[in-house]
TIVO-973079 format. One record per residue (C-alpha): residue number from 1; chain; y negated, x, z. Coordinates in steps of 0.2 Angstrom, whole numbers, plus 2048, in hexadecimal, padded with zeros to 3 digits. Layout:
<atoms>
<atom resi="NUM" chain="A" y="Y" x="X" z="Z"/>
...
</atoms>
This chain:
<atoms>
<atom resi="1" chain="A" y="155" x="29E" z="217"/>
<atom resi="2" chain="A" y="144" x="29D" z="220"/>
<atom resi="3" chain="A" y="140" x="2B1" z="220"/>
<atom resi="4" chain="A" y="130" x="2B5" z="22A"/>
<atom resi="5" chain="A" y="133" x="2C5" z="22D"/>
<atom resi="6" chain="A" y="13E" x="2D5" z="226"/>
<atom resi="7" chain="A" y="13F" x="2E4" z="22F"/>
<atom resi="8" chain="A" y="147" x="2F3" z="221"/>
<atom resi="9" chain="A" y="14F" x="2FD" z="231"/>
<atom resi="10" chain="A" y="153" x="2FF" z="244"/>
<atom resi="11" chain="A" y="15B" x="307" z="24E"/>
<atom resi="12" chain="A" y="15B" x="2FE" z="25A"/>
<atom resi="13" chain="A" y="160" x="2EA" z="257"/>
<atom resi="14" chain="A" y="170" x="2EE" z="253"/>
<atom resi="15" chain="A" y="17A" x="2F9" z="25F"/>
<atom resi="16" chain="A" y="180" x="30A" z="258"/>
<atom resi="17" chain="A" y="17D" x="305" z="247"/>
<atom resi="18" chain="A" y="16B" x="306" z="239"/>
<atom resi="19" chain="A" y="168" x="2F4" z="235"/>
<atom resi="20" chain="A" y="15A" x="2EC" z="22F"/>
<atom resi="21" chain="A" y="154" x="2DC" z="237"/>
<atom resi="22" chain="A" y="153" x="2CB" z="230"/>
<atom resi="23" chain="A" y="147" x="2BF" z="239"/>
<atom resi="24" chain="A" y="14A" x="2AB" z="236"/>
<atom resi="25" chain="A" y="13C" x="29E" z="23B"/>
<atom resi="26" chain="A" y="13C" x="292" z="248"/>
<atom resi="27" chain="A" y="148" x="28E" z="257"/>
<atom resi="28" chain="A" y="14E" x="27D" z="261"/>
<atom resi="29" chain="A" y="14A" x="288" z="273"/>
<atom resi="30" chain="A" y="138" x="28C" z="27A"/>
<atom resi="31" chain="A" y="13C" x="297" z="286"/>
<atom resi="32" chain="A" y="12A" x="29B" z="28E"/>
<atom resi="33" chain="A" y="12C" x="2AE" z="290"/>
<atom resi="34" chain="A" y="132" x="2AF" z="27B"/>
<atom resi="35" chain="A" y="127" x="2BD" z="272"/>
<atom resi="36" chain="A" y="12A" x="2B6" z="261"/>
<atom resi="37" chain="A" y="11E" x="2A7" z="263"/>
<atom resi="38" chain="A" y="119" x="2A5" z="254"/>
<atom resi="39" chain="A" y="12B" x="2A6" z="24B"/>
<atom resi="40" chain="A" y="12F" x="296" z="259"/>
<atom resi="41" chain="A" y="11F" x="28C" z="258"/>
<atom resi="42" chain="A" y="117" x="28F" z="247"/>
<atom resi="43" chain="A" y="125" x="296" z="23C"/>
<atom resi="44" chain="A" y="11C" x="28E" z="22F"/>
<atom resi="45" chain="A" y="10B" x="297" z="230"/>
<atom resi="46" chain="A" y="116" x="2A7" z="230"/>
<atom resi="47" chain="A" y="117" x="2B0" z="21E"/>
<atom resi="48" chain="A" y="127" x="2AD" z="216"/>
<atom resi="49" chain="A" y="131" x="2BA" z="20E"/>
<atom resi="50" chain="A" y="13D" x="2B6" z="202"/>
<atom resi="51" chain="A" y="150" x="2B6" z="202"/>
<atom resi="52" chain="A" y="151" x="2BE" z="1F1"/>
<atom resi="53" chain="A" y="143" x="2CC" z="1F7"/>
<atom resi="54" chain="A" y="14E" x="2CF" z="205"/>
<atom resi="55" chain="A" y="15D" x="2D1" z="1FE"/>
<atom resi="56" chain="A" y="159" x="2DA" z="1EF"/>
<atom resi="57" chain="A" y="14F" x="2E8" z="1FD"/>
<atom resi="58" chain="A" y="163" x="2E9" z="207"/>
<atom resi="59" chain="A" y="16B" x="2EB" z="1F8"/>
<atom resi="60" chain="A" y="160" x="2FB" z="1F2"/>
<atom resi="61" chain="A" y="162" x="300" z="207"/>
<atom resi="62" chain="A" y="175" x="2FD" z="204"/>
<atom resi="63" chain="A" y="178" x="312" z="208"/>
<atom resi="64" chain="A" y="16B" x="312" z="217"/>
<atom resi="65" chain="A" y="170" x="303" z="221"/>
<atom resi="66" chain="A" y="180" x="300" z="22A"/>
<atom resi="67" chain="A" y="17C" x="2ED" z="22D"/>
<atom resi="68" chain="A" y="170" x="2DF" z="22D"/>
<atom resi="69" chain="A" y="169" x="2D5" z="23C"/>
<atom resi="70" chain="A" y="167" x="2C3" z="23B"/>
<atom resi="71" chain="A" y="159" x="2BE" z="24A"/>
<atom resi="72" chain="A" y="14E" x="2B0" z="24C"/>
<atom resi="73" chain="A" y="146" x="2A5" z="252"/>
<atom resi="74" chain="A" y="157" x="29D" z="251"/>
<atom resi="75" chain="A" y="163" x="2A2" z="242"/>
<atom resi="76" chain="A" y="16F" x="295" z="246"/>
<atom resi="77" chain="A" y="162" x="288" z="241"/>
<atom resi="78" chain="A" y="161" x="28E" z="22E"/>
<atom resi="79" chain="A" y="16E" x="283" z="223"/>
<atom resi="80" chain="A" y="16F" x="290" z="217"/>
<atom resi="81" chain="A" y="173" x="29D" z="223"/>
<atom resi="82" chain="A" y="186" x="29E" z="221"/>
<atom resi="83" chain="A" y="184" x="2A0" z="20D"/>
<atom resi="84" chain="A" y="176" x="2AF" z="211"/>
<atom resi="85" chain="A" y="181" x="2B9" z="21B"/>
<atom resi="86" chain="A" y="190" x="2B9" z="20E"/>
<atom resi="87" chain="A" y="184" x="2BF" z="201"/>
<atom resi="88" chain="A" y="17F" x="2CF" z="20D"/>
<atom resi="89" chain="A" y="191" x="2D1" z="210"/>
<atom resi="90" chain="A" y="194" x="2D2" z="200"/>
<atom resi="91" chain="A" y="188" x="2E2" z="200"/>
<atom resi="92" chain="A" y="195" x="2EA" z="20D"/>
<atom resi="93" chain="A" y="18A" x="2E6" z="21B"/>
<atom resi="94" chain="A" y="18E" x="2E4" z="22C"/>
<atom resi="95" chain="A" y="185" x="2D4" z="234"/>
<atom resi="96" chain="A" y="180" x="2D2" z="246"/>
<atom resi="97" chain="A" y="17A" x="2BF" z="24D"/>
<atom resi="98" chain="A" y="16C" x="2BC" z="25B"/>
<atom resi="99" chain="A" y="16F" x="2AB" z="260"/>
<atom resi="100" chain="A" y="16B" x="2A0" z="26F"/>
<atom resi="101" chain="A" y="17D" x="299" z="26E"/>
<atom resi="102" chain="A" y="176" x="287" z="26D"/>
<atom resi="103" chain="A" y="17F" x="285" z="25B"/>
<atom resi="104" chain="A" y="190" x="289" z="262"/>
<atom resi="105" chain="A" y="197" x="27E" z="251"/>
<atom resi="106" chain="A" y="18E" x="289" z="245"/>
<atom resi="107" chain="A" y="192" x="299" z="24E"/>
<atom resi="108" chain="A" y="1A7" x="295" z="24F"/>
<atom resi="109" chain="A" y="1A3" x="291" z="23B"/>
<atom resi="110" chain="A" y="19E" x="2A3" z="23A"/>
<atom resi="111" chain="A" y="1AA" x="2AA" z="243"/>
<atom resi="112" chain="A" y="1B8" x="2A2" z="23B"/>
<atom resi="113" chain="A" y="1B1" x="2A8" z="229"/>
<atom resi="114" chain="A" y="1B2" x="2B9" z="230"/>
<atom resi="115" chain="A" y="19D" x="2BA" z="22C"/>
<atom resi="116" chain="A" y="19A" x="2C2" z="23B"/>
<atom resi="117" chain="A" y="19A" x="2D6" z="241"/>
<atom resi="118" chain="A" y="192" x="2D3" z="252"/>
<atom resi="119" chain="A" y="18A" x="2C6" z="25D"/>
<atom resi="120" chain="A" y="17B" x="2C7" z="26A"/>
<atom resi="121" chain="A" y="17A" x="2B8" z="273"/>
<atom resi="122" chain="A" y="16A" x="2B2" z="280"/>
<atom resi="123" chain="A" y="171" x="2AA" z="290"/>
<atom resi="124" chain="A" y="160" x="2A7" z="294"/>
<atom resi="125" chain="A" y="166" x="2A3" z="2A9"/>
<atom resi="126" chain="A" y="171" x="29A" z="2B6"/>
<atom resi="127" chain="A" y="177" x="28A" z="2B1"/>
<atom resi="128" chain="A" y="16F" x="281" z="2BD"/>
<atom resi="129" chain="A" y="15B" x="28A" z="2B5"/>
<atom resi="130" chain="A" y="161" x="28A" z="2A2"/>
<atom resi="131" chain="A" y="159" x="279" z="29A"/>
<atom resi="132" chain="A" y="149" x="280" z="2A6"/>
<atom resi="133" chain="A" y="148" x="291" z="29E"/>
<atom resi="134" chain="A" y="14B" x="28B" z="28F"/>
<atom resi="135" chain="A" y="13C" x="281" z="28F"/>
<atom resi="136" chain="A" y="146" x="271" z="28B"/>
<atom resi="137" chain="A" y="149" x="261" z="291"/>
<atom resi="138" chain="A" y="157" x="258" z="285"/>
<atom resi="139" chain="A" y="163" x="266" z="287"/>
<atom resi="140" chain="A" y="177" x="266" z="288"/>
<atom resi="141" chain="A" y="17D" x="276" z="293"/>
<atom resi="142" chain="A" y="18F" x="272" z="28B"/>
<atom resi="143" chain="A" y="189" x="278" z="27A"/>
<atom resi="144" chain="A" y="182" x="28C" z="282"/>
<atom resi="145" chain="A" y="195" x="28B" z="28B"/>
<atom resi="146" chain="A" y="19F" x="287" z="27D"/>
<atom resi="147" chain="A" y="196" x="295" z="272"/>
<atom resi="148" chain="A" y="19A" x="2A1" z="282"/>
<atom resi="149" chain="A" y="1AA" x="29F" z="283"/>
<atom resi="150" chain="A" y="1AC" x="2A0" z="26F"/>
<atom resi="151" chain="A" y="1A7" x="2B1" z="270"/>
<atom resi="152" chain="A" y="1B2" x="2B5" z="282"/>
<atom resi="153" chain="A" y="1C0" x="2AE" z="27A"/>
<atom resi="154" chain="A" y="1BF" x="2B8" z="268"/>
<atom resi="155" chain="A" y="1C2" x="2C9" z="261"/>
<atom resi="156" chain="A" y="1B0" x="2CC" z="259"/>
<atom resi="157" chain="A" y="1A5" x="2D8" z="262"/>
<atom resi="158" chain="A" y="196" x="2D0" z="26F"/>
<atom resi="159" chain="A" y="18A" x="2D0" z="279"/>
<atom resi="160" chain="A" y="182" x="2C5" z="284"/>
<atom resi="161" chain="A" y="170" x="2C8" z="28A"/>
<atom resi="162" chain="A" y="161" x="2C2" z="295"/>
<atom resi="163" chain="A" y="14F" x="2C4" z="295"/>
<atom resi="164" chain="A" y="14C" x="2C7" z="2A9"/>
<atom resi="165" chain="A" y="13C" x="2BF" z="2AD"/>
<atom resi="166" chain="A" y="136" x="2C1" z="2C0"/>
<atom resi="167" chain="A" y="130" x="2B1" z="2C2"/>
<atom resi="168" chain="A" y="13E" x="2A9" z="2B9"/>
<atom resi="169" chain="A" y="14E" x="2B4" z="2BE"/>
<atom resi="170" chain="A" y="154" x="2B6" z="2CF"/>
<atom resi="171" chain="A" y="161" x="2C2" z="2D4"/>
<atom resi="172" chain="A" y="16C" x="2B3" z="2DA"/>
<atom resi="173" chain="A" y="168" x="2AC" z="2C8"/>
<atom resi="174" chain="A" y="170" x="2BB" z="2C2"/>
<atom resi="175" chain="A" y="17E" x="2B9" z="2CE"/>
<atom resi="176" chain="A" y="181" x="2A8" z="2C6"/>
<atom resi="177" chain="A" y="182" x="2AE" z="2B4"/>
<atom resi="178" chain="A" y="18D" x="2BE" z="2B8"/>
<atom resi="179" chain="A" y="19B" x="2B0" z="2C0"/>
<atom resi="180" chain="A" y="198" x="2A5" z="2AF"/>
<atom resi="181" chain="A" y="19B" x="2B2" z="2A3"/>
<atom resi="182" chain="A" y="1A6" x="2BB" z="2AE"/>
<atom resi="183" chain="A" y="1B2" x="2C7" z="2A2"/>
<atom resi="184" chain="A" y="1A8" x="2C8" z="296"/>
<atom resi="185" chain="A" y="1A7" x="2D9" z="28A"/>
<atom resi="186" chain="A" y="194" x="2DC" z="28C"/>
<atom resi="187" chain="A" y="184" x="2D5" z="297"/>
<atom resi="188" chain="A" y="172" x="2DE" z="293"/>
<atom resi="189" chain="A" y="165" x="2D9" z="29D"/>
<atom resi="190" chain="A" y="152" x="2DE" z="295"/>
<atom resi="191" chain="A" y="142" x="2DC" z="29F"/>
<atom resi="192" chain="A" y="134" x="2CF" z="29B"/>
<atom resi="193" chain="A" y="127" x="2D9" z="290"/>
<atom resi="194" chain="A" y="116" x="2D1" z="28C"/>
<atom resi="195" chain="A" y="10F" x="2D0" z="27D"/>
<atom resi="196" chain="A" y="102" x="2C6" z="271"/>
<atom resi="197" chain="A" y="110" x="2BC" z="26A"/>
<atom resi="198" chain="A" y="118" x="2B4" z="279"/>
<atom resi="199" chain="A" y="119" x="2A3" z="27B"/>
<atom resi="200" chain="A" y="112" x="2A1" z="28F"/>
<atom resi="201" chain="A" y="109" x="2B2" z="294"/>
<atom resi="202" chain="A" y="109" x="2B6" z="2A3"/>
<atom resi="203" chain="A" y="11A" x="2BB" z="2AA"/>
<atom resi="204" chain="A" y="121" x="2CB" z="2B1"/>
<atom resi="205" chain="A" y="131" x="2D6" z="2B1"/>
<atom resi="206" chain="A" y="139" x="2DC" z="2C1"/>
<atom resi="207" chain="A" y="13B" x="2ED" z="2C8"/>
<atom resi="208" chain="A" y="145" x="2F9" z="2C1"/>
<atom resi="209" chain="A" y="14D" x="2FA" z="2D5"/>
<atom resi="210" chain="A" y="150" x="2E7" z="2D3"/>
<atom resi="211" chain="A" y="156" x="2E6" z="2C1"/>
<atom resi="212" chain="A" y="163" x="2F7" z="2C8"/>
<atom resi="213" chain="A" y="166" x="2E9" z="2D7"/>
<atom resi="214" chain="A" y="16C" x="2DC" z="2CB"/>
<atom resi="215" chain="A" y="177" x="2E7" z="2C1"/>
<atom resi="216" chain="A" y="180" x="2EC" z="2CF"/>
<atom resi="217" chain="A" y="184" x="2DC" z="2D5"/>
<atom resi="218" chain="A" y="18A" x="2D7" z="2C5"/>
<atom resi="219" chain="A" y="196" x="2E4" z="2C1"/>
<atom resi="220" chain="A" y="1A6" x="2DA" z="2CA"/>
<atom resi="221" chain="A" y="1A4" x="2CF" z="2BB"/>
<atom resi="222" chain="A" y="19E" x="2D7" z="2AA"/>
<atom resi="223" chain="A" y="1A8" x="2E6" z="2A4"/>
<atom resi="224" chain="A" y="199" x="2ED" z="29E"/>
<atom resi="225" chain="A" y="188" x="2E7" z="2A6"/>
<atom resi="226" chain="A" y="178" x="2F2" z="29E"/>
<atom resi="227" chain="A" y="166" x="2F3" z="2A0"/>
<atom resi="228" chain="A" y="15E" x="2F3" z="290"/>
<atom resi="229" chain="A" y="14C" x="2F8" z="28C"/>
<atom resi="230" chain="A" y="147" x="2FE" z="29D"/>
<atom resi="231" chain="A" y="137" x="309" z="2A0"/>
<atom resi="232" chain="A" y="13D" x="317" z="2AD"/>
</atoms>
């Protein structure tokens, strides 16, 4: 596994549980408004921590932690990933996924093992803006709505979630995504926040009035739609 970063604990990463956060290097999307650059575009100028070191530090945590959160960059990407995560379920550790779906082969794969505890999926916008905000060109949309309707379709607990970036996400955009992934469990939506590390500075978050517009509108099609991260 390409560690290059290790969080002990957090409250926060996992919802309703202590977790400690795994972070893997690099990832298939450039998505311009990402704030893990240097994970994306230089995981190899990141230091690397090693699978043994991590392990070894959950397994003395085994008492403090309820689970473990596997984050990227793009874990899906790692070939070792699905042997990693039974050795941290064989500590009695939950395990929660961020992905951004594009690996809907591996993520059935680690479903069907029963690996997972939890999934956080990226829909990153409407069909019609994805490959744009992704930041790629060779991109196949069926791969993001495969993996969506993997995780609609199962019993395993998920969310889905989007960055909202003014200049990128429209309330009409939002609209779109809230008829695609209509029935689904869970939608966060967190606002664009600068920072050193993000790819393409420069964007802004909405309103808190326009992110509470969006929400409303999207309540005829997500049981449970959420604003996460906001500043009051």
């Amino acid at each position: 596994m390409q560690i290059h970063g290790f969080a002990k604990m957090t409250l926060l990463d996992y919802p309703e549980h202590v977790a400690a956060t795994i972070f893997t290097g690099a990832c298939n999307f450039r998505c311009p408004f990402c704030h893990n650059g240097d994970l994306v575009l230089n995981p190899g100028e990141v230091p690397a921590i090693s699978e043994e070191e991590v392990l070894a530090t959950l397994q003395k945590r085994q008492k403090i932690l309820d689970g473990v959160c596997i984050t990227g960059g793009e874990p899906t990407l790692q070939s070792d990933l699905p042997d990693f995560i039974r050795k941290i379920k064989q500590l009695g550790l939950l395990v929660k996924l961020d992905t951004n779906g594009y690996r809907p082969d591996i993520l059935e794969k680690l479903l069907k093992e029963g690996l997972l505890d939890y999934v956080a999926m990226d829909i990153k916008n409407s069909r019609e803006k994805y490959a744009m905000t992704a930041g790629v060109s060779d991109f196949e949309l069926k791969r993001i709505e495969a993996s969506v309707e993997l995780l609609k379709n199962g019993d395993l607990p998920y969310e889905f979630r989007t960055t909202a970036v003014a200049e990128l996400h429209s309330k009409e955009d939002f609209i779109a995504i809230g008829e695609w992934i209509c029935g689904a469990k869970a939608y966060y939506i967190q606002p664009y926040r600068e920072s050193e590390q993000v790819i393409s500075p420069g964007f802004h978050a909405h309103a808190l009035s326009e992110l509470e517009e969006i929400k409303a509108a999207l309540t005829p099609f997500v049981k449970k739609v959420e604003l996460r991260g906001v500043e009051e």
